[in-house]
N, C-alpha and C positions, 0 to 999 in steps of 0.2 A: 613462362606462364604456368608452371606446373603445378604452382602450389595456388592457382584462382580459384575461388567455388566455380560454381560451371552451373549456367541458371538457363533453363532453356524458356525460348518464350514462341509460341508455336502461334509463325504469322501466317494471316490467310491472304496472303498476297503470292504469286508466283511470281519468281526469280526466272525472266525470261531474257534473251538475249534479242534487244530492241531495233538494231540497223536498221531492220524491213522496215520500221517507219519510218524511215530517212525518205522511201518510196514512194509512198501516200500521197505526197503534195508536192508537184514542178518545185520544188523552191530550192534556193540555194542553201548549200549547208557548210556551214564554217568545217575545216577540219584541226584536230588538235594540234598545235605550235608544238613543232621539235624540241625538245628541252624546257627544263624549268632553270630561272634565273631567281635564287632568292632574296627577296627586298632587303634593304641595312637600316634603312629607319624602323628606331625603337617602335616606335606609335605605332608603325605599320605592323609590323611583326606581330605588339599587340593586342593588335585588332584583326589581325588576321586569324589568329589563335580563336579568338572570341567566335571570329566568324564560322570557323569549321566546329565550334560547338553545337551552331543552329540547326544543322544539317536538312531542312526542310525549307522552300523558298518558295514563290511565286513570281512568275514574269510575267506582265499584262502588258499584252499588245491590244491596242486601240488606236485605231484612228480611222484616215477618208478609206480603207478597205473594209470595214466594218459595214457601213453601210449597204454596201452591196453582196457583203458576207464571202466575201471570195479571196483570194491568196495576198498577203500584202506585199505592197508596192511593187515586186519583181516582173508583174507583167506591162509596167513600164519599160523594161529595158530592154534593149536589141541583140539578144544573142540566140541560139541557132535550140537550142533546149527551153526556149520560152514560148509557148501558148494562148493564143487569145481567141474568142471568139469571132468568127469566120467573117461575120457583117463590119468588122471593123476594120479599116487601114490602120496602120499605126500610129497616125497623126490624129486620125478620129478616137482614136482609144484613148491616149494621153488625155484629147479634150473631155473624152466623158468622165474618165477617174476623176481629173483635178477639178472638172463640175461638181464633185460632191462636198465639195468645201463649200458649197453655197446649200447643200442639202441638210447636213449634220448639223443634227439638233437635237441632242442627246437629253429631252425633258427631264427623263428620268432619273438621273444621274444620281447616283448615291452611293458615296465610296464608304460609306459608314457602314450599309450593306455588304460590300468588298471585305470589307476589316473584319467584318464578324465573319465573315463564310471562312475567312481564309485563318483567322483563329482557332476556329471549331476545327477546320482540320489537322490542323496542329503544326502550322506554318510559322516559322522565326521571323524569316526574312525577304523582303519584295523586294521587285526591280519594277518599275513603272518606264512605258515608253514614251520620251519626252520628245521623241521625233526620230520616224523612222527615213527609208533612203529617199521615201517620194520628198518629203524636205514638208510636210505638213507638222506644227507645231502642236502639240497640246499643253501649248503653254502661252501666255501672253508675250510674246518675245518682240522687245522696240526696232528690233533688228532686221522685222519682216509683218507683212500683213498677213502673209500665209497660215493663219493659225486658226485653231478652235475659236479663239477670242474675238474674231470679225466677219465670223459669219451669221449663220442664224440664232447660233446661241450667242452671243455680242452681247443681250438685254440683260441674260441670267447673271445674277450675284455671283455663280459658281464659275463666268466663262473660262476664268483661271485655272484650268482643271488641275494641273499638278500640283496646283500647291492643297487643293482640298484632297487629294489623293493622296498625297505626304503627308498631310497633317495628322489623315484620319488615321494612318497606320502606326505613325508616331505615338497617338493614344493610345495603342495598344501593346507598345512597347516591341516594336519589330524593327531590326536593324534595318535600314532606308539606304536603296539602291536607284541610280538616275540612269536609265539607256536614252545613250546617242548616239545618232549612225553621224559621223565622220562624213559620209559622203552624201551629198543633198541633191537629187536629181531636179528640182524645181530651181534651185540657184542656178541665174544668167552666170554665175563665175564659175559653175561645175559643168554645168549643161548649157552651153549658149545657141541662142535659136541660130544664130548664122550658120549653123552646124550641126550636120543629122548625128545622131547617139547612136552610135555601134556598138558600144558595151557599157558596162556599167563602170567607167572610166571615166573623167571627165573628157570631153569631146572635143579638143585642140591641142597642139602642142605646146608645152609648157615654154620650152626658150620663142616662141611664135607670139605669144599673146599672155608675155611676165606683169603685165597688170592685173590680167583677168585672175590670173593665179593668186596673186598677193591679195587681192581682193578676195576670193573665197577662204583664202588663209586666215584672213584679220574677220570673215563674217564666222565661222567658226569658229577660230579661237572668242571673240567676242559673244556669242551664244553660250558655250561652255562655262566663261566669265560671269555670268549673267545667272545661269542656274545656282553655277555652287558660291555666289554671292548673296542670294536672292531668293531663295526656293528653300530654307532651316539645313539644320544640319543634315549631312549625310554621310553612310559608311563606305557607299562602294559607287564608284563612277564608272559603268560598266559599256565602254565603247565599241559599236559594232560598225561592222564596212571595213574589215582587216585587209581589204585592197588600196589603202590609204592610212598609212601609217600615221601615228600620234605625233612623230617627232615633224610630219608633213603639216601641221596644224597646231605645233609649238606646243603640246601638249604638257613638256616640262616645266614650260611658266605656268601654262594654268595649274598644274599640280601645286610647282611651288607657293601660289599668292595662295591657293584655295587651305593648304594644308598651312601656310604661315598665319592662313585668318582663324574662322571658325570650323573649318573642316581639317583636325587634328589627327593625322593617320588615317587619313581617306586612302581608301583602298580602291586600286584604279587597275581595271583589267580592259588593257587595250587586247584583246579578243585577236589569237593568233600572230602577236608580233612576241615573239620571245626578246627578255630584257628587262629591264629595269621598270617596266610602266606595264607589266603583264604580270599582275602578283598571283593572279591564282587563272589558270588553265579552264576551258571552257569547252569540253566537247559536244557537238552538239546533233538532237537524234540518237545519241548514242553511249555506252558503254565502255571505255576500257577493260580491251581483255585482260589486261592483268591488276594487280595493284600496285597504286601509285602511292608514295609516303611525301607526296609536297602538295600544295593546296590545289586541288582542282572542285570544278562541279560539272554534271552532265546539265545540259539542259533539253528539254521532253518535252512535246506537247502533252496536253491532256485527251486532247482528239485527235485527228489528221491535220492540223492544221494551228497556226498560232494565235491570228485573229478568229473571232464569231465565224460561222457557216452558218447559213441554215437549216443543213443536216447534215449530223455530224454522228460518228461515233466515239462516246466518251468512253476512257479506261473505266475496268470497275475498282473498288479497292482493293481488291484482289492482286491486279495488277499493279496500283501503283505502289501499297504493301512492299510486296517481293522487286518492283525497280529498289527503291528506294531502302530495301535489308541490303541488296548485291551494292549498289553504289555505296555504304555507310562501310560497308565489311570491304572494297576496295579502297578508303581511303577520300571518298569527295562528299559534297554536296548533291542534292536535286532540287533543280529549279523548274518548276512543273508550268510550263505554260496554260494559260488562260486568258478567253478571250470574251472581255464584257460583251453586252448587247449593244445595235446601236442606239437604242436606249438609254443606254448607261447602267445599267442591269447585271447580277451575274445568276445567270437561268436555273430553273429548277432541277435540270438534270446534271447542271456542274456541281449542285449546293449537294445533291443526293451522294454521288459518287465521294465529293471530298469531304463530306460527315462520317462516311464509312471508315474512310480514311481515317480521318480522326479518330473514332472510335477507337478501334485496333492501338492506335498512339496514345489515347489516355490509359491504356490499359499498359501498352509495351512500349510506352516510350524511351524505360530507361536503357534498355538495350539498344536506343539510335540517337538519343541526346548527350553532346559531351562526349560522346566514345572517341577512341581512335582505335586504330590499325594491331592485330595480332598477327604475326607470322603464318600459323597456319588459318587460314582463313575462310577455307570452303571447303566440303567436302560432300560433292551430290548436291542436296538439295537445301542441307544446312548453311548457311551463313554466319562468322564468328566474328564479332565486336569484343571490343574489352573497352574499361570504365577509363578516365583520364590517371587515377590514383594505382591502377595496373593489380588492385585486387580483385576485379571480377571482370569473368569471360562469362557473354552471352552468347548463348548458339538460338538462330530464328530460323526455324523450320521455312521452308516458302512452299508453302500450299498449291498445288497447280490447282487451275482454274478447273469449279464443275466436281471438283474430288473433295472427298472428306477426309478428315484428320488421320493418321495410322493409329496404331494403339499404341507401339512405341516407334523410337526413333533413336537409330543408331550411327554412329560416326568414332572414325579410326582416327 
């Protein structure tokens, strides 16, 4: 890189080291997969490429935890680190969560609003949550009643939500990512009432009850079938519940029909299984200490939490600036969680923070768009990117929070 100009672009964002927010919220946190394995399919390859051009994402968690603005799904499950409020048994807790599937009735719903906020901030690419592990759909699925689609919103034109969520984003040219958890805590074949739920495991044993198995097998692979048949094109199938492997839910045929039809190099991140069906690394909360040269992304809330609260403290652009220099300058993506209203809504203090955001991006984007990886790559509190064509190295200052600019700014 000797011979690159060297363009400094002085971001006001600080480059801070994130774990502690792994703390913030009871929740469970994926941790990064041993090893990368790299894909052999051309399409994939080339869409994978595409994809670490974007560098900028969004993850929208929505569904029956919104409602009540509190941690999703996991305070369903019976393990020894999970919390719930005191007046509840846990038979009585299950019944009031999965009560709000008769409550959600998201009026407001407007993903056209979604599109714009998450534009302005200077956002490539979404991942929309098409069902998380409570096994609630936001999707019309024939598969199950359990969905946005038969509840109180049932009347609205829009019950469909995924696909007006996909669509809208599609209009603005953002590569279209689907999340599905793998494991459904509401399915009788995952979770059967004959049987109390000790972890987030399905709750019998497998050679004991090989119908109930193959039954959850064929209801998932069948769901999955159903999206990327049915729901336009998509880039990334981005599968969460890494306690249930892909290859457990035949997840090689769905690749192969889905990428033999219209999803051509769909790029499928089974989340913590290393192999073949894990194209790009997903840490999540969190940072790799060092840099990585094969396709990862961190994925970050925006506040304490993934879904809506209703008090929350959001990043400012400051913050997510300087994530989002460290993570481009090691090597990945950010995919910034966000969490609509139940409403359907994305609030005034998320639109403020990720305009800031933005800002800073129309100005310094070129130093985080299209980049990759330079050898030497930090140094204090600079961060160094270079262009895909390898004649320019950008160095981006990360501003700590509260502080203003130096007058210069130096690096060995």
């Amino acid at each position: 890189m000797k011979h690159l100009k060297r363009i400094v672009t002085l971001a006001m964002g600080m480059a801070l080291a994130i774990g502690a927010y792994a703390q913030e919220e009871n929740s469970y946190v994926h941790e990064q997969s041993d090893g990368y394995e790299w894909p052999t399919d051309k399409a994939v390859l080339e869409k994978l490429d595409k994809w670490q051009d974007q560098k900028f994402g969004v993850l929208f968690h929505w569904g029956l935890y919104s409602v009540p603005g509190i941690c999703e799904s996991w305070p369903l499950c019976s393990e020894d680190w999970i919390t719930r409020p005191d007046e509840f048994t846990y038979e009585s807790y299950k019944d009031w969560y999965w009560g709000f599937s008769r409550a959600f009735n998201p009026t407001k719903f407007n993903p056209e609003q979604w599109a714009d906020v998450m534009e302005d901030a200077g956002m490539k690419y979404m991942i929309f949550t098409t069902k998380h592990h409570d096994g609630f759909c936001m999707f019309d699925s024939k598969y199950t009643d359990f969905s946005i689609a038969n509840g109180p919103f049932a009347e609205n034109p829009r019950k469909d939500v995924a696909r007006y969520v996909f669509d809208a984003f599609r209009q603005k040219n953002f590569m279209i990512g689907c999340y599905f958890s793998k494991p459904d805590w509401h399915c009788q074949w995952f979770w059967n009432d004959y049987y109390a739920t000790p972890n987030r495991m399905q709750n019998y044993k497998r050679d004991q009850h090989p119908d109930w198995w193959k039954k959850y097998q064929d209801f998932t692979k069948n769901q999955l079938d159903e999206l990327m048949a049915n729901y336009g094109k998509f880039d990334i199938l981005w599968l969460d519940g890494g306690w249930i492997t892909g290859d457990e839910v035949h997840l090689d045929e769905v690749l192969a029909k889905a990428r033999g039809g219209q999803q051509k190099g769909l790029i499928a991140v089974d989340r913590t299984i290393k192999g073949k069906n894990e194209n790009y690394q997903t840490p999540e909360r969190s940072i790799p200490e060092k840099q990585m040269n094969h396709p990862w992304e961190s994925c970050i809330t925006l506040s304490h939490s993934w879904g809506w609260t209703p008090v929350a403290r959001y990043k400012t652009p400051t913050e997510v600036v300087g994530i989002l220099a460290e993570i481009t300058a090691k090597g990945g993506c950010l995919l910034l969680g966000v969490g609509p209203t139940p409403e359907g809504l994305i609030q005034p203090e998320v639109v403020e923070s990720l305009h800031g955001t933005g800002e800073w991006l129309r100005a310094n984007g070129e130093a985080i768009y299209n980049t990759r990886t330079t050898p030497h790559y930090n140094d204090d509190r600079v961060w160094f990117t270079a262009d895909k064509n390898g004649k320019t190295l950008y160095a981006i200052y990360a501003l700590e929070e509260g502080k203003t600019l130096p007058k210069t700014i130096e690096w060995t």
